[in-house]
C-alpha positions in Angstrom: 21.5 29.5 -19.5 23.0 31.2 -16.2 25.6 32.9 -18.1 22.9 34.1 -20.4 20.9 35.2 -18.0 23.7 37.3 -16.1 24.5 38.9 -19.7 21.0 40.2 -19.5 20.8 41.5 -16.5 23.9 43.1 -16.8 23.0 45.4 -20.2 19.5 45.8 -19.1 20.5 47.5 -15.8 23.7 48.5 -17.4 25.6 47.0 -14.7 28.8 45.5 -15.8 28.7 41.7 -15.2 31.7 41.2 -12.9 29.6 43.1 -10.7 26.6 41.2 -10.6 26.0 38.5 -7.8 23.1 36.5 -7.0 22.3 37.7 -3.8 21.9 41.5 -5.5 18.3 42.5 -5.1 16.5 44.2 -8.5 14.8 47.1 -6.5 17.6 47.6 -4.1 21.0 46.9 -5.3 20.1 47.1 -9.2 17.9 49.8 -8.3 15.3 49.3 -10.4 11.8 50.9 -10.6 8.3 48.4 -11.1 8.3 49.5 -14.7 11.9 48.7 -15.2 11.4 45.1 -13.5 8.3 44.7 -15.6 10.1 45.2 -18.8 13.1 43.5 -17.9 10.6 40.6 -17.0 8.8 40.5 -20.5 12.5 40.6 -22.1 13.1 37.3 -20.2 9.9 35.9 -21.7 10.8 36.8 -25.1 14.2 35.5 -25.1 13.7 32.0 -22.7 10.0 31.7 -24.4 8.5 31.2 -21.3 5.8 32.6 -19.4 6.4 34.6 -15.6 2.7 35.3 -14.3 2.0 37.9 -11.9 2.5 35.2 -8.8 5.7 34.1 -9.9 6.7 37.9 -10.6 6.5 38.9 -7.3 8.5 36.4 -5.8 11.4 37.3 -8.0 13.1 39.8 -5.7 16.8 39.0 -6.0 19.2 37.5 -9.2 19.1 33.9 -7.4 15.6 34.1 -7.8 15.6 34.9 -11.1 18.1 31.9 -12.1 16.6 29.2 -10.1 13.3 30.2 -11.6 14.9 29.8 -15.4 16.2 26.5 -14.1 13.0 25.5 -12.4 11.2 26.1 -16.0 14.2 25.2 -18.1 11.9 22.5 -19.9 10.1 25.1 -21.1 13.2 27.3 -22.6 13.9 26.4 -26.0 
């Protein structure tokens, strides 16, 4: 799931993996607008089937985040 997840992030950014680490923030080091981190967000959903609410949404900030979150809810993935 982890290596999934880093393939994702890398083509939506379009940051080549090798550079991605998990301390990289979305709106700072991925440079990402709201919009971008919104779609990229629903694109998650869709591919993990799961559901990130507005609450959780704003807590994701960095790629850690976004990893421990998929594990915290990997019961959920199918």
């Amino acid at each position: 799931m982890e290596e999934k997840a880093y393939n994702i992030i890398s083509e939506h950014f379009g940051i080549p993996r090798a550079e991605i680490s998990p301390t990289m923030e979305l709106r700072h080091d991925l440079n990402a607008t709201d919009l971008e981190i919104a779609d990229f967000l629903q694109t998650l959903e869709g591919i993990f089937h799961i559901t990130i609410t507005k609450d959780d949404a704003v807590k994701l900030l960095t790629v850690s985040d976004i990893l421990n979150f998929l594990t915290d809810h990997a019961d959920e993935i199918t």
